[in-house]
C-alpha positions as CSV (number, residue, x, y, z in Angstrom):
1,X,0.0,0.0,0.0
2,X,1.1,3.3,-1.0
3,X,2.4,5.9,1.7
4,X,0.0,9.1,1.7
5,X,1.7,12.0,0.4
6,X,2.8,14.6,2.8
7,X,1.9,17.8,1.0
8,X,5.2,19.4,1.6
9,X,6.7,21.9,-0.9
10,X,10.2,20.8,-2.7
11,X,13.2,22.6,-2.9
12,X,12.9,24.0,-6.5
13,X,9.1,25.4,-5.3
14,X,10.6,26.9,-2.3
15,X,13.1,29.0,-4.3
16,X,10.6,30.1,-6.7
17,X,8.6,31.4,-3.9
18,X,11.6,33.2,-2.1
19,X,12.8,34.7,-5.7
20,X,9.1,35.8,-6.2
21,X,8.8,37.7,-2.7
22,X,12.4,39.0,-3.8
23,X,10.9,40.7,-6.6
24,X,8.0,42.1,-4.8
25,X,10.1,43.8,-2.3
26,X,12.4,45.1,-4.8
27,X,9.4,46.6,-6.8
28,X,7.9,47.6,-3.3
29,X,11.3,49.3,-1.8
30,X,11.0,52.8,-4.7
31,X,7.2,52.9,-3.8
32,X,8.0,53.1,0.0
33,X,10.8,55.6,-0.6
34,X,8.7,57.6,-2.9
35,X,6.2,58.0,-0.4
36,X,8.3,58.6,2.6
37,X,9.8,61.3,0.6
38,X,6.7,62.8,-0.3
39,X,5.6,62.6,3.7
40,X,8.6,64.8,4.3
41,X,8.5,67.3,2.0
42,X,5.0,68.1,2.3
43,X,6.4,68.3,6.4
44,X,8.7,71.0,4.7
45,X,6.1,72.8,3.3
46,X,4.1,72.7,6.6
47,X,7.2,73.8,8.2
48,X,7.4,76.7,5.8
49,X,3.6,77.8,5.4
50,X,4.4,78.0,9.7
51,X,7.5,80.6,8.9
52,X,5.7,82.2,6.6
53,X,2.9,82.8,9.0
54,X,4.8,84.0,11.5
55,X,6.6,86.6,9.2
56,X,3.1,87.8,8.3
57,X,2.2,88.6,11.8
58,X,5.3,89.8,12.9
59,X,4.7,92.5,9.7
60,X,1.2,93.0,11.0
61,X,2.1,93.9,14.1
62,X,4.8,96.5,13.6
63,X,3.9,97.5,10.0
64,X,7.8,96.1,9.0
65,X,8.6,92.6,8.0
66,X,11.9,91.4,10.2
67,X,15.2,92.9,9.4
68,X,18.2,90.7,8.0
69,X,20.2,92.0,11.0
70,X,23.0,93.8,11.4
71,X,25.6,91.3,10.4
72,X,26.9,87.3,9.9
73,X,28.9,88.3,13.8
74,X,25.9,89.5,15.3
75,X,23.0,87.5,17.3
76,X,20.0,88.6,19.2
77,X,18.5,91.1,22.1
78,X,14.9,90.9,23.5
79,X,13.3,94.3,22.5
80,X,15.0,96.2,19.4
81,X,12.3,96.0,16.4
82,X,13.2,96.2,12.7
83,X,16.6,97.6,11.7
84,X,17.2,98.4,15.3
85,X,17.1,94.2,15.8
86,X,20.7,93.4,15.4
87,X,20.0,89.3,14.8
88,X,18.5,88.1,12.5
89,X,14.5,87.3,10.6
90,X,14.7,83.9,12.8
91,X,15.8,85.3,15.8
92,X,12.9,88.5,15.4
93,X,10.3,86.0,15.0
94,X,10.4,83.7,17.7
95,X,7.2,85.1,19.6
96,X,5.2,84.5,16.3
97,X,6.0,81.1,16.3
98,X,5.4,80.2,19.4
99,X,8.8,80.7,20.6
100,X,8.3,84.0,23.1
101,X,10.4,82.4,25.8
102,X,13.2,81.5,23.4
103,X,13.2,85.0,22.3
104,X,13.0,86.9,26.1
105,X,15.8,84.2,27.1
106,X,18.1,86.8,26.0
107,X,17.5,90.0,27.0
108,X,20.6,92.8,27.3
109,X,21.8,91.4,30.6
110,X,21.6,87.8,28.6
111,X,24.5,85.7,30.1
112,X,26.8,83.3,28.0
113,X,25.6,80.7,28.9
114,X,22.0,82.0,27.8
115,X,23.2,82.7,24.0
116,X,24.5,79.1,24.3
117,X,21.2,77.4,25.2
118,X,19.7,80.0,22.6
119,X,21.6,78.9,19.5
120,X,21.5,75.3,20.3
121,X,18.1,75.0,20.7
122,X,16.3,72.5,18.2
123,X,13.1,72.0,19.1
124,X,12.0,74.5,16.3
125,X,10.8,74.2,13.0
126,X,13.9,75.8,10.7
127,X,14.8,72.0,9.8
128,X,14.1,70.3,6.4
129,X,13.3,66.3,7.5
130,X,14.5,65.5,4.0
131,X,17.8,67.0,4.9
132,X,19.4,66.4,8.4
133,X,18.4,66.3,11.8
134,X,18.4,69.7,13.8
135,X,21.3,69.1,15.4
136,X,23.7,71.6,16.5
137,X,27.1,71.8,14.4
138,X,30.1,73.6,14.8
139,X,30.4,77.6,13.8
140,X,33.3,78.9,11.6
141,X,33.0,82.6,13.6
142,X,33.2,82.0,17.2
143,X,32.7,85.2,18.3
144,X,29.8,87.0,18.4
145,X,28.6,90.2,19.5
146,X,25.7,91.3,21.6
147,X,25.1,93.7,24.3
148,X,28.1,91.7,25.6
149,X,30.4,89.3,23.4
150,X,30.1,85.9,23.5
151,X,31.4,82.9,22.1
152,X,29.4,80.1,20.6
153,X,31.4,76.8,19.6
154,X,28.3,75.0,18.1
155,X,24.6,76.0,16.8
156,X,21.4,74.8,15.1
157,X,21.5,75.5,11.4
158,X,18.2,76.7,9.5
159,X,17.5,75.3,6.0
160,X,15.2,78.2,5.2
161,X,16.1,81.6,3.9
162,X,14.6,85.2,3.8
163,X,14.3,85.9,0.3
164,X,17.1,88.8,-0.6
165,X,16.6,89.2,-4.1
166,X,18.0,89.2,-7.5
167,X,21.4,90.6,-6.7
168,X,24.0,88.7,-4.8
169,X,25.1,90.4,-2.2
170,X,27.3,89.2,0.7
171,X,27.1,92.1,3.3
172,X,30.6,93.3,2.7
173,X,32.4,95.8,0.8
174,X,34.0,93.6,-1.9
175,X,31.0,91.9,-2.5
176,X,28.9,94.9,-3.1
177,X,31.9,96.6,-5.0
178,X,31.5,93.4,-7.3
179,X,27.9,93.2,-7.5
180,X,28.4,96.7,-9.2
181,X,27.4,97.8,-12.6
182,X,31.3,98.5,-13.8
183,X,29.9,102.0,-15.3
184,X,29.0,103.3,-12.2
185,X,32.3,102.6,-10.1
186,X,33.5,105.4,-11.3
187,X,30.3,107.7,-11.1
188,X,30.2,110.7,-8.5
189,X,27.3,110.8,-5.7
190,X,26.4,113.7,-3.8
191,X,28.0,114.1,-0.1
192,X,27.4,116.0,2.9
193,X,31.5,116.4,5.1
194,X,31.2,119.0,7.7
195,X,28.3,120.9,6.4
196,X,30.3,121.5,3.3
197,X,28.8,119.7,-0.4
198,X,31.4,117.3,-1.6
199,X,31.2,114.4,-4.2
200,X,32.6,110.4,-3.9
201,X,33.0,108.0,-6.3
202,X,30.2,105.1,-5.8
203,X,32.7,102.4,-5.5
204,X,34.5,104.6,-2.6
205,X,31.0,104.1,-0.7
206,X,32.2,100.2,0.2
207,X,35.7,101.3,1.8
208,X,34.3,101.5,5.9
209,X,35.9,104.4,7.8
210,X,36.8,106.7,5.0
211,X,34.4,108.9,4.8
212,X,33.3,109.1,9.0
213,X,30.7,111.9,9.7
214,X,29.8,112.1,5.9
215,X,26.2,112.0,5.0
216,X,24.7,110.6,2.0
217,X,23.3,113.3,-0.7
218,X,23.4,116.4,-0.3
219,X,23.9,119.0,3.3
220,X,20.4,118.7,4.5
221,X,18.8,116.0,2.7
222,X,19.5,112.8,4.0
223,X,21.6,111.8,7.4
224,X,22.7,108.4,6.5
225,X,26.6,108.1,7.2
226,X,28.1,106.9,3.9
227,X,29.7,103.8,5.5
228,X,26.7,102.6,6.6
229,X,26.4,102.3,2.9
230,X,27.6,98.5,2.7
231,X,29.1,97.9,6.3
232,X,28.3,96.1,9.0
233,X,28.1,98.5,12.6
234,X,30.8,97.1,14.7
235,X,29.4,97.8,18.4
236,X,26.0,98.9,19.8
237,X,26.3,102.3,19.9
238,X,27.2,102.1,16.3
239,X,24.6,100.3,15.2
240,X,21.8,102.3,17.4
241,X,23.3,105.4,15.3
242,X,22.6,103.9,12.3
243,X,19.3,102.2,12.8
244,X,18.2,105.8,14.2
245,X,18.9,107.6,10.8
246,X,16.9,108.0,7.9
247,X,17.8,105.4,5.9
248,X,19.9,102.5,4.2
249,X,21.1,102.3,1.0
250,X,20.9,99.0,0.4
251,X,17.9,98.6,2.1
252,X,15.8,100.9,-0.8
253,X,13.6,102.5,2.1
254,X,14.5,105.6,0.7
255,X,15.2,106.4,-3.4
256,X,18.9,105.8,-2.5
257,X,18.9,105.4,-7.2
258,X,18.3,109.7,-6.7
259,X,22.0,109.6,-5.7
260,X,22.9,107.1,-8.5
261,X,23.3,104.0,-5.6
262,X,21.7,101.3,-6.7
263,X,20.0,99.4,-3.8
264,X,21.0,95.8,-3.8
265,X,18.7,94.9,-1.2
266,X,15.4,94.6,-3.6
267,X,14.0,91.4,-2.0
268,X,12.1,91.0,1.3
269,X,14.9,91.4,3.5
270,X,18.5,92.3,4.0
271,X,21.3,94.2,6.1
272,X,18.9,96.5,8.8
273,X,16.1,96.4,6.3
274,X,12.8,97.6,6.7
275,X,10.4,96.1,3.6
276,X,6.8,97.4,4.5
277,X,3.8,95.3,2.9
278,X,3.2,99.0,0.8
279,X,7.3,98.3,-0.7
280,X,6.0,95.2,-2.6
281,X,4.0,97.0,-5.7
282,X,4.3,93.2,-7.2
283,X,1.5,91.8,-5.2
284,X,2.2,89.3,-2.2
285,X,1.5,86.4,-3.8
286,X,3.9,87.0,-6.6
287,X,7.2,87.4,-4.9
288,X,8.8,84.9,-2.8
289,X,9.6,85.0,1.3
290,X,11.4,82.8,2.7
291,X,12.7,79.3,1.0
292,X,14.3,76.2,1.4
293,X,18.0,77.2,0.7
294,X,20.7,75.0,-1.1
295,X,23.6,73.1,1.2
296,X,26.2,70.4,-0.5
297,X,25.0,67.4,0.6
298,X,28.7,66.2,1.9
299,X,28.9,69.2,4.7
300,X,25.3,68.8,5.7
301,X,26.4,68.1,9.7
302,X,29.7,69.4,9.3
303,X,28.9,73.4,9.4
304,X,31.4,74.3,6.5
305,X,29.3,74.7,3.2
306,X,30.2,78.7,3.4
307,X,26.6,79.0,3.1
308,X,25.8,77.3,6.2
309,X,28.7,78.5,8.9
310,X,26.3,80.7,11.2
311,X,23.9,80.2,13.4
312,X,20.2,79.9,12.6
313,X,19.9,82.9,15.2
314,X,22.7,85.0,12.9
315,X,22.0,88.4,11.8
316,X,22.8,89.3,7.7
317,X,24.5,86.6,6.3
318,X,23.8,83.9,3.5
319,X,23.5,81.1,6.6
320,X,20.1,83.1,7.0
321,X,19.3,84.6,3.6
322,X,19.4,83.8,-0.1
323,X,19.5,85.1,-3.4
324,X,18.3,84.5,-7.0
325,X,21.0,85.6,-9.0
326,X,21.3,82.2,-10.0
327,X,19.1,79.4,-11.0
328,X,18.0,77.0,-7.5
329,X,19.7,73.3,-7.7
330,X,19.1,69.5,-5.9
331,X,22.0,69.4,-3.0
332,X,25.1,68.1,-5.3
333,X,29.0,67.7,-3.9
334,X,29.6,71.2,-4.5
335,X,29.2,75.0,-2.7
336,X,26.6,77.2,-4.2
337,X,26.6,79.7,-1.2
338,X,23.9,82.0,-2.2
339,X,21.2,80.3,-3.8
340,X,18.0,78.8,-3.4
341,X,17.9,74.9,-3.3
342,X,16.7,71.8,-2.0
343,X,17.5,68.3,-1.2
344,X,14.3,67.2,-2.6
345,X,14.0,65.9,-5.9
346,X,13.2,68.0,-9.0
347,X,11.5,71.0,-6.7
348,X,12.3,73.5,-3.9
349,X,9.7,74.9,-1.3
350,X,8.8,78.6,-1.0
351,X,6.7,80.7,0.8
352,X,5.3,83.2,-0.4
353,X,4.8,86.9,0.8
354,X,0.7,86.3,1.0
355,X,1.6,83.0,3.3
356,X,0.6,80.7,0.1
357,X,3.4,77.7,-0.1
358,X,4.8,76.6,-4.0
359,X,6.6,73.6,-4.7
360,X,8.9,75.5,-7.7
361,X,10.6,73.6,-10.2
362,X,14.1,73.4,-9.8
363,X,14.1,74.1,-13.9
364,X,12.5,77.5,-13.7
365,X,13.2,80.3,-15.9
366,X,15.9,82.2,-14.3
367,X,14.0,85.3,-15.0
368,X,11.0,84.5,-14.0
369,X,13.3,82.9,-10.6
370,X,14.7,86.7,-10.6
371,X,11.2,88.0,-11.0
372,X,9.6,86.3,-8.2
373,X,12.5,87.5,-5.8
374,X,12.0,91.1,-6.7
375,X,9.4,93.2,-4.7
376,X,9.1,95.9,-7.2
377,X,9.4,96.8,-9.9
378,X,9.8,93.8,-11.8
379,X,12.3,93.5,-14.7
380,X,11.6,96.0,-17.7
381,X,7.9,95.7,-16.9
382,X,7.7,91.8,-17.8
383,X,4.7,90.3,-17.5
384,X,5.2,87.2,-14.9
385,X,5.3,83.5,-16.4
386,X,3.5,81.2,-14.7
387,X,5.4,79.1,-12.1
């Protein structure tokens, strides 16, 4: 009599069946990154339309949106508002996002040890998930000043930037020597020295010092000093002086292009700007706030992508704002300091200045990318391309 069968499978069965679930997680594994993926980034975006928010109420409540700051060696004091702030957008909105005890943690009798627990804080929401965690990293300047210098060794790092502009520009004299037209480097402004009219040559308004107790245009119109043209104030006093006068040049609060200046500062924000919602003749929802910012993806915890050196807390500085001088770009091995980027794929996240939040395509028009980051006027009266 026949044994009964015992219904087991064979060997050759058994592979098949292994080399078929094989497949199906191989097929399965692009479908669950995909979707993780998309999980974070629309997290960015949440992130963002939170920033974005908070800009809008900080402009709301003192008829301003937040200053760049004074400077990449400056941080934060409870209290100043606008171009009197000398840290920077991030550091100026903390009470909009739910942050007011951050923000009052360091008031002008603010401790070391308080600017410490400031800049390392990472409970906040300045972190793409895509990216990195928000962890602190080391800081190239270790100095910084306040009502009382301090010295930071290690800070969060934000992955969103205040929207500059069109034009490049760094925050120091070489940069905005370079970011020039050459023609007018050797054009003559009006000056005001010692209650006598003078002239200076435009690029001469970058050299800091050389022209102390000038004025900008001239003897009676304006009381800017002409190094506050394109330097940063180097103590308290200084800056106070400055944030007390009429104007900046850069910042375009005034018609600094009467005096044949051009103001570089035509975004949302720069060095002790003061952008009111009436500056942006462009409509809100046509020019960009604040955006995810490009890193190279090999220094992402490492502090040294000369775009991302400073503190998240930082006043002017491209750690804290960007630019769109250039077309935005995926995270790659190399350093694009100033530009707009993302280490998602194909797009980068915006906010823009009515709150609304775009994925844009990494391949947009770089005019219509130069466009978007201008408050007003846009280029030669272009009509805006949709994006």
């Amino acid at each position: 009599m026949p044994k009964p069968s015992l219904g087991g499978f064979t060997l050759i069965e058994l592979l098949v069946v292994i080399a078929i679930i094989g497949i199906v997680a191989a097929l399965s594994i692009p479908a669950v990154q995909t979707a993780r993926e998309s999980s974070r980034r629309t997290y960015c975006s949440s992130q963002l339309g939170q920033i974005a928010k908070g800009i809008i109420q900080y402009e709301s409540q003192h008829r301003k949106f937040p200053s760049g700051g004074w400077g990449k060696d400056w941080l934060g004091s409870a209290g100043p508002v606008g171009k009197s702030q000398p840290g920077g957008w991030i550091y100026a909105i903390l009470p909009f996002t739910e942050q007011k005890n951050l923000y009052n943690s360091v008031p002008s009798t603010a401790s070391v040890a308080d600017y410490v627990a400031l800049c390392e804080e990472t409970g906040l929401i300045f972190t793409c998930p895509t990216r990195r965690p928000p962890t602190p990293k080391p800081v190239s300047t270790t100095s910084f000043k306040t009502p009382s210098n301090v010295t930071i060794s290690s800070a969060a790092r934000t992955d969103y930037c205040l929207n500059g502009g069109s034009i490049t520009w760094g925050g120091d004299g070489n940069d905005y020597a370079a970011a020039l037209p050459a023609a007018l480097h050797s054009s003559s402004v009006p000056i005001c020295v010692g209650g006598g009219g003078s002239t200076v040559a435009v690029s001469a308004l970058v050299r800091g010092g050389a022209y102390n107790g000038a004025t900008l245009g001239p003897c009676g119109a304006e009381d800017t000093g002409v190094d506050a043209v394109a330097q940063s104030p180097t103590t308290m006093n200084q800056g106070a002086t400055w944030a007390s006068q009429a104007y900046q040049a850069v910042a375009g609060t005034t018609f600094a292009t009467d005096y044949g200046v051009p103001s570089l500062g035509n975004g949302m924000g720069c060095r002790m700007s003061q952008v009111t919602a009436g500056n942006v003749l462009d409509g809100l929802s046509n020019v960009y706030l604040v955006g995810e910012k490009y890193i190279n993806e090999t220094k992402y915890e490492t502090g040294t992508d000369p775009g991302d050196t400073q503190p998240m807390m930082v006043g002017f500085s491209s750690s804290s704002i960007r630019w769109a001088s250039e077309e935005p770009l995926q995270d790659t091995d190399e350093d694009h300091p100033n530009i707009f980027g993302s280490s998602h794929p194909g797009v980068f996240n915006v906010a823009l200045g009515d709150g609304s939040v775009r994925s844009i395509s990494l391949e947009i028009d770089l005019e219509t990318h130069k466009n978007l980051a201008v408050r007003a006027p846009r280029y030669a009266g272009e009509v805006l391309e949709a994006f």
